[in-house]
Every structure is written in structure tokens, then in C-alpha cells.
N, C-alpha and C positions, 0 to 999 in steps of 0.2 A: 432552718433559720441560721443563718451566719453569726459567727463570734466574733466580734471586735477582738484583735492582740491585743494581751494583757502585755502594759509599757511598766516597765520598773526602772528604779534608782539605782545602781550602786554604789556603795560608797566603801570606804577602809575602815576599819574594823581598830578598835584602840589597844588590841593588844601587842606585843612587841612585833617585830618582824618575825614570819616564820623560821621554822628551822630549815636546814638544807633540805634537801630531800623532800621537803614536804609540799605537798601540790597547791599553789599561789589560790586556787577555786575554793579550797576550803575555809578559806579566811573570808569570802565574800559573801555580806548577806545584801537581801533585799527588803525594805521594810514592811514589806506586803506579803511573803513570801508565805503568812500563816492562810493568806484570802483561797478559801475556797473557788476556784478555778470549774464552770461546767466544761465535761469532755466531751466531743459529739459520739453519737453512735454510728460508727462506718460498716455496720452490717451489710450496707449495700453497696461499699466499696472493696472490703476485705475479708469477706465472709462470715466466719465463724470466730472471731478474732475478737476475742473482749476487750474493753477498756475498763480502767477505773477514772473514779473523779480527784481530781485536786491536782494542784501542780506540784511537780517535783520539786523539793529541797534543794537547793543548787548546794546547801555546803553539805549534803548528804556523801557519803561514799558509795559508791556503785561501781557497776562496771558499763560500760558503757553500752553493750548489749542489751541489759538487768532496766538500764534508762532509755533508752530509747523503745524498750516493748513497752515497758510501762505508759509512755506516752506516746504510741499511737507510731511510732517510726521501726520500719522494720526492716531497718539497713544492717548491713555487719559492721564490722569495727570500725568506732567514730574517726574521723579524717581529725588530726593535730592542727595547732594554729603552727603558722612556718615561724613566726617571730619569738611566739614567746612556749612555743612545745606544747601548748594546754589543748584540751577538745574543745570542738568549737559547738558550743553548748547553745550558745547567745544569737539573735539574728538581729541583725544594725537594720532600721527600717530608715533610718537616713540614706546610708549608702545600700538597701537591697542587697546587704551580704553575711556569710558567718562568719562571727568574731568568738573568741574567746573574753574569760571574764578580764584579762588583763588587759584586752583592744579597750570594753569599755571604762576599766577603771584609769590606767593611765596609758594608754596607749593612741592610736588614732583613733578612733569612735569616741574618746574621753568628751560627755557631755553630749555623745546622740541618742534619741531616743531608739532605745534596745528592749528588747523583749526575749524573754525564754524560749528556747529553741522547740519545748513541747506545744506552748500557747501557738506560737508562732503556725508548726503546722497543728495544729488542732483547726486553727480560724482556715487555715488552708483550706483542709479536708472537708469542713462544712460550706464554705466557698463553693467548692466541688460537690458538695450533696446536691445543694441550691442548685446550680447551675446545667448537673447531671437530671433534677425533678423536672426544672423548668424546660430543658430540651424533650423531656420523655412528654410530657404535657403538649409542648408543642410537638411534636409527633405525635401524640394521641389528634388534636386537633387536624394536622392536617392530611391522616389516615382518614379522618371522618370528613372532610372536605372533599378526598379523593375518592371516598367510597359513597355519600349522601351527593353533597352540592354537584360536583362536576356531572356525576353519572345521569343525575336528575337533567343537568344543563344537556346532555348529549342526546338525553329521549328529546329533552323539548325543541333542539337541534334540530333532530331530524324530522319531529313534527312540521315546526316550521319551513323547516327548508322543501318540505312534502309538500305543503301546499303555498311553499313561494310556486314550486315548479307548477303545480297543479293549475295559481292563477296565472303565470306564463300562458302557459301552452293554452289553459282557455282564451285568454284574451287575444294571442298571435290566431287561436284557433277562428272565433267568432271576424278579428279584420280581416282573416285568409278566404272564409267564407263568401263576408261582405264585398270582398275584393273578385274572387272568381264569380260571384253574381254578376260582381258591374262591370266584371270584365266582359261578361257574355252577352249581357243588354248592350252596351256599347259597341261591340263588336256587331251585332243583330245590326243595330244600328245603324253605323259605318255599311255593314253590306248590304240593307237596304237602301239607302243612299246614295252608295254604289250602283247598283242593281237601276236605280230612275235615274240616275245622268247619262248611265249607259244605254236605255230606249231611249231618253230623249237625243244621245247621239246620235244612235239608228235611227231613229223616225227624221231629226236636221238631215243624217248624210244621206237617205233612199230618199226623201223627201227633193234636197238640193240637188242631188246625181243626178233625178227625174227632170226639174229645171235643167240643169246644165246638157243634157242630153237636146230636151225640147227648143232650149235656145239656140243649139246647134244645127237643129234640122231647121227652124227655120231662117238660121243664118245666111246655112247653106241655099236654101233656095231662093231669098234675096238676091246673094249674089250670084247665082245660074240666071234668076231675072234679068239683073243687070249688066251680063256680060254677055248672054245670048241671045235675049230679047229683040226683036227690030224696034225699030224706033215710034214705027205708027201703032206696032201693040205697045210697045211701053207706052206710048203717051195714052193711051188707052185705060191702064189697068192700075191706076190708080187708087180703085176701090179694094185689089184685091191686096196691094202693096201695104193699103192703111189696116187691113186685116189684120196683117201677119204683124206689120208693125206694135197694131195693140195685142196680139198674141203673146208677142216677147217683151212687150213694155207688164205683161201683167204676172210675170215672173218674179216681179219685184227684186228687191236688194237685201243681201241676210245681213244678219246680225247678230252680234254676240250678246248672249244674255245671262243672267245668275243661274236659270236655269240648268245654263250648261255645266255648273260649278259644282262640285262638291261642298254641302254645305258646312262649316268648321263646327256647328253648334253640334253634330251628332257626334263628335266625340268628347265633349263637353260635361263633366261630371264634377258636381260639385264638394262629393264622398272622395273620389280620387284626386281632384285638387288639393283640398284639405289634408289629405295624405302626402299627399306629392312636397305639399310649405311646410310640414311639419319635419317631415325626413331630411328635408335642405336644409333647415331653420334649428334642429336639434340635433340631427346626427355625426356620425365621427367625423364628417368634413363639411360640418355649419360653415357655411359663408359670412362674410366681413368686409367693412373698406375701413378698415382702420384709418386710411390715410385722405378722407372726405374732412373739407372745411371749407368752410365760408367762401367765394371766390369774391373777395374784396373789391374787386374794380365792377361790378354788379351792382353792388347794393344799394337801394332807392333811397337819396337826402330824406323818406320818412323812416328812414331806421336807424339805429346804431349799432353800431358791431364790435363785439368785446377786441380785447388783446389777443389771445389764443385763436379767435378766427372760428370760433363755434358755437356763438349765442347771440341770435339776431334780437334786438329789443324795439320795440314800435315807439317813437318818438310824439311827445306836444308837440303841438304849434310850434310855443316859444322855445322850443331845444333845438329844432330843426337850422339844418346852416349849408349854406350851395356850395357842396362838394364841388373838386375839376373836373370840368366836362370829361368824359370817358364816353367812345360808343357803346360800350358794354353796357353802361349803366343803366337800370329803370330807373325814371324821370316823373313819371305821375304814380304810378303803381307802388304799395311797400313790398316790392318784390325782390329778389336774391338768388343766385344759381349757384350750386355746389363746383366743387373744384374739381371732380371725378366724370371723365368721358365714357361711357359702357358703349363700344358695339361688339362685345361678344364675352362669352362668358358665363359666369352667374357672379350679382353682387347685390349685397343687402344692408341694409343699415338704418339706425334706432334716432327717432326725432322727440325728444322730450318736449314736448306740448305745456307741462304745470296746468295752470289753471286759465291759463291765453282763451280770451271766448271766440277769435278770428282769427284763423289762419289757414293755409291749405299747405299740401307738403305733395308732393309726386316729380315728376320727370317734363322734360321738353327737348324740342329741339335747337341746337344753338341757333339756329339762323331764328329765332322766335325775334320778333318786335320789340326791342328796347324803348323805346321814344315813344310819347305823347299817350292819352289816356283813352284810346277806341280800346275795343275786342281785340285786337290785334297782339296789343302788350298787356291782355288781360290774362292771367293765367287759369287755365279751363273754358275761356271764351273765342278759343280759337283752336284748330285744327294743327297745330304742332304742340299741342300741352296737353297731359292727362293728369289729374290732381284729385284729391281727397280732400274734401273744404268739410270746414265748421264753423257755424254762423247761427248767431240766436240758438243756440242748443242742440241745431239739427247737421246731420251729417249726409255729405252726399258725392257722390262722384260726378266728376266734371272733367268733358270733353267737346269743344269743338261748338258748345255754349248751349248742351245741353246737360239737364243735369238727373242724376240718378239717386232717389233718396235711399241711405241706409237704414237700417232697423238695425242701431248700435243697443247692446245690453244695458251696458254702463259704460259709463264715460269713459274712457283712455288715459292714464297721465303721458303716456308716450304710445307713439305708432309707427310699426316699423315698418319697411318698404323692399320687396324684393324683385328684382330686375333678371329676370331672364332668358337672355340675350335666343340661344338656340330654340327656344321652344317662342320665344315673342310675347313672353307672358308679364305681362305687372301684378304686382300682388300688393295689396295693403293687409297688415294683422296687426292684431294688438301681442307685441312680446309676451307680456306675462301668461297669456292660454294658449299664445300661438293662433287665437281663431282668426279666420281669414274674412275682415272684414268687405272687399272687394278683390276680383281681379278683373283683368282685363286682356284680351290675348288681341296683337296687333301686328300689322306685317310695317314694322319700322323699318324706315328707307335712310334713315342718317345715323350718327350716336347719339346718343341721348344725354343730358346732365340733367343732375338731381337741382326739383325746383322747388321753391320756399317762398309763401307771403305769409305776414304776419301785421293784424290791425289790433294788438292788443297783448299787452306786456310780453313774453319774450319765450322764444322754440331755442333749443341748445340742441345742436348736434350731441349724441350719445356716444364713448366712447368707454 
């Protein structure tokens, strides 16, 4: 526990001036000078080293070694004031220094609050207990922090980090599985698929060889008819000409058919799709078109289109107003094309839907139909547009004016869109789980841009 500095007065003393020779200290008291003073116990700073209690007598005579054990200071011979010869007995807590009794009776410290040079360190020294307990405490504390908590924090460390690894490697374990399965049925697949375009090549080419060989024999004999014949057998043999005639007429004409194709559905997986959107859509080089908005000269007098160029809103009646003719523009339709051309590449990006009960969001081709209100400038009712519509609650893909109903979870507040280009795939998912609500793989003959209809309050481009 700390001691407060015991503060005293000094003042002059009513007897005459000292004699010469006589030490200025002796004459000075302190009105307090009889108060019992507590001394700390520095057993734990200076060993074996006793104290007594009460403060030193200043007009006592001593020697200064004799005062300074007494009170707790265990310097050799007291340092003199320079000014006026005295020891500097006194500590000025004004100015933080040692004075003698002369600094404070008339000197510079006359009138600062001074204190005894023993109190003074006595409050020290217990300062220093304090300070020496509370650091030994806080080292007890944080020995037991580094021997209890941390050690504990390292088992359960390595715990967890044991069976972070453990769910790693089983989960990469169990998709590596599922993935070498579908590798090997898809590949099955693929080679049997392979395996029947390649007899049905062989059965077309020995088939057609056999034709084209028989066409030629009896080509050939036609024209040995025709060029060797006399004239009274040929006019003759008529029946035998209309023979061969229907011989080679029954040869028929080939043709190409699906058959002969490889068909795209055998490598078709809907386990490795879904893998496939997830790794593009999450991984260290996710795709983006940061730089997709609104393509302004597009959009149908039923909509309105913010400032920024990223939030199409469906317009009343009475809001609506005849935009300048543009060829770009839809005219019947509340339709709209994004600003982003894709023929190669991969790009994908996020259409904030809110609570809109009509809209569709996908891709077309620029040459699509602007004008007037058929199939033509209908988006997903024509053979250059592929869309993801929602309408009355239901969701569905549209192409070419047919339509494919989804079996959505839950509703979407946004759907995101990924484009392909090398592989010709479109992909619709919902961001937040990544599931891939449709795709679609297509041999696109143009660039494509991102398309937009909206018959009910307003889709924002996501950025």
C-alpha cells in the first residue's frame, strides 16, 4: 500500500540569529515534526535491513550516514546544497528536486510544498513495493495463461485443425469418387455412341460403295447400248433399257441424317455441370462483366431506365411517353439488351429480380427483331433468343416458343447468368447456392448480348 509524502511548513524560529558556525538546519522546525510517520517494510527490496517508525527530527544533529540508515536511504555521504552549504535533506515536490532547509525557508522553493527527504523516499520505496507486487502478480497471471489457457488453446488447435483436414479430404474424397464414377459412365457413354455412328457409317459406306459400284455397271452398259447397238436392235430393246433404267432409278438418293451424328446428350451430366458453374462462379478466377448496362437506345417506351443505366422499371399507361425513333428500339415489347457483346470467352453476371412477378433475363442475337409485336420481337418466342421467364409464379425456360417448366425451390431475389462461349453453354443459377437452375448448350453462329423484359416493377443490373 503506498504512502502519501508527508508535506510540511517551515517557518523561522523567534530566537535571535544563529551564531556563526552554527548549522542554519538547526534552527528550523516543522509544526508536525512530533506526527508519527508509518515506515514501509523493504524486506523485499533490501533484504535484512531494518526500519524504524517516525520521521526524523530535522533540528536533530546527526551525521548524515546515522540519517539516512535511519530512514531507509543507504547512500554514503549526503551531497551539500551548492548555494547555501547545507545537506540536502528536503525534496521540493514543486520543482521535483533536493533542497536544503534554507531553499525552502528563504530561498527559491520559499513557499513550495516540500516534504522530508525520509517520507519523501519512504512513499518512494512503497510506490516500488506496489508496483514490484503488482508486476510479480501479473507474471503469476500470465505464467498461468501460458501454462493453462494457451496450452489448452494448442490441444484444441490441433484438434480442430485434425478434423478440419479430416472434413477436407473426405469431402474432396467423396466429389473425386463421384467424379471418377461420372467420369467413367460418361465416357461408357461417349464410346458407346461412338461405337453406333461408327456401324451406322459402315453399314451408309458398304451400303452406298455397293450402290455406287451397281450404278456404274449399269451405266456402263447403257452406254455400250448406246454406242454399239445398231439401230434396228436398239429400236428393238426398249424393254430391256426400261429395266436397267429402273434398276438404277431404284438406287435412290442418300442422305444425311442425325443418325450419322454423334449425339451431344451422352456427355451430358448434370453432377458435372453443376461442378463445372460452381468452380467458374466460386473459384480463384470467378468471372465478371463489371462493365454490362443497360444499352439505352433499346429500351421499349414501356419502360423506364434509371441514371446509372442499370435498373429497368415497367412503366403505367399514363407514364409512358414516344421515345425518338431508334432501330434498336423495342416498340411493342417491355424489352431491353445489355451493352456486352460475348462471342468468345466466359462471362457471367447478377440480375436482381426484388419482388418483380414478370420478367425474363437471358441472351439473343443482335440481329433479333426490334419492331412490332409477333414472335419475332418476342423474347423466347423465336429462334435467336434463349431466356429464363417468370410469370404467375412459375418459372420456365424459353426458346424458339417453346417452353421448359422449372421446378424452382424458392423464389430467387436475383438470378445469375453465365455465358460460355468455348464450351456453347448458357447456364442460369441462383447466386446465393450457386444451384444451377437451367442450362443449355447450343452451337451459336453470331455474338450474343444479354436480354432483359420486365412487365412488373423493376430488375437492376448487379454490380
Amino acid at each position: 500500500m503506498s504512502e502519501e509524502p508527508q508535506t510540511c511548513e517551515l517557518t523561522c524560529g523567534t530566537s535571535a540569529d544563529p551564531e556563526p558556525g552554527q548549522d542554519t538546519a538547526d534552527t528550523v522546525r516543522a509544526p508536525d515534526m512530533d506526527m508519527d510517520c508509518e515506515q514501509p517494510i523493504f524486506s523485499a527490496l533490501s533484504g535484512d535491513v531494518s526500519t524504524r517508525s517516525g520521521a526524523p527530527v530535522v533540528g536533530a544533529t546527526s551525521s548524515a550516514t546515522t540519517s539516512d540508515t535511519e530512514s531507509g536511504i543507504f547512500s554514503g555521504e549526503s551531497e551539500l546544497c551548492v548555494e547555501h552549504e547545507s545537506e540536502l535533506d528536503w525534496f521540493c515536490s514543486t520543482e521535483q528536486k533536493l533542497i536544503c532547509s534554507h531553499c525552502a525557508i528563504v530561498g527559491s522553493c520559499h513557499g513550495h510544498t516540500v516534504t522530508p527527504l525520509a517520507s519523501r523516499v519512504a512513499a518512494v520505496r512503497n510506490q516500488l513495493v506496489d508496483v514490484c507486487e503488482k508486476m510479480q502478480l501479473q507474471a503469476l497471471r500470465i505464467e498461468r495463461f501460458i501454462n493453462q489457457t494457451l496450452t489448452a488453446k494448442e490441444r484444441t488447435l490441433q484438434a480442430a485443425a485434425s478434423g478440419a483436414r479430416e472434413q477436407v479430404l473426405a469431402q474432396v474424397s467423396a466429389v473425386r469418387d463421384a467424379l471418377e464414377e461420372e467420369e467413367q459412365r460418361l465416357l461408357e457413354e461417349v464410346h458407346t455412341e461412338e461405337e453406333r455412328v461408327e456401324q451406322c457409317l459402315l453399314t451408309q459406306k458398304a451400303h452406298w460403295s455397293q450402290a455406287l459400284t451397281k450404278l456404274s455397271q449399269t451405266r456402263s452398259r447403257l452406254v455400250h447400248t448406246l454406242t454399239h447397238t445398231p439401230d434396228a436392235q436398239l429400236a428393238t430393246s426398249a424393254q430391256e433399257i426400261a429395266e436397267r433404267v429402273e434398276e438404277a432409278e431404284g438406287v435412290g438418293e442418300p442422305c444425311d441424317t442425325e443418325q450419322l451424328n454423334l449425339n451431344p446428350g451422352c456427355s451430358d451430366s448434370k453432377l458435372l455441370r453443376g461442378l463445372w458453374a460452381s468452380a467458374v462462379l466460386q473459384g480463384p478466377n470467378a468471372y465478371g462483366s463489371a462493365n454490362l448496362k443497360f444499352d439505352e437506345r433499346t429500351v421499349s417506351p414501356l419502360l423506364s431506365l434509371s441514371e446509372d443505366l442499370y435498373t429497368l422499371t415497367f412503366l403505367p399507361k399514363k407514364a409512358r411517353q414516344s421515345p425518338p425513333y431508334d432501330p434498336a428500339r423495342f416498340d411493342s415489347w417491355p424489352n431491353a439488351l445489355g451493352s456486352l457483346s460475348m462471342s468468345s470467352g466466359t462471362h457471367s453476371w447478377v440480375i436482381d429480380v426484388g419482388q418483380s412477378g414478370a420478367f425474363k433475363v437471358g441472351v439473343c442475337y443482335a440481329s433479333v427483331e426490334r419492331k412490332g409485336s409477333g414472335n419475332e420481337a418476342r423474347l423466347g418466342y423465336n429462334t435467336q433468343s434463349w431466356v429464363l421467364s417468370h410469370y404467375d409464379g412459375d418459372f420456365s425456360f424459353c426458346h424458339a416458343g417453346k417452353n421448359v417448366p422449372l421446378q424452382v425451390v424458392r423464389r430467387p431475389r436475383s438470378i445469375g447468368l453465365l455465358v460460355d462461349w468455348p464450351s456453347q453453354t448458357l447456364l442460369f443459377y441462383e447466386p446465393d447456392s450457386s444451384a444451377v437452375l437451367h442450362s443449355v448448350t447450343h452451337p451459336f453462329s453470331a455474338p450474343l448480348l444479354p436480354a432483359f423484359a420486365v412487365a412488373d416493377r423493376s430488375i437492376t443490373i448487379m454490380h
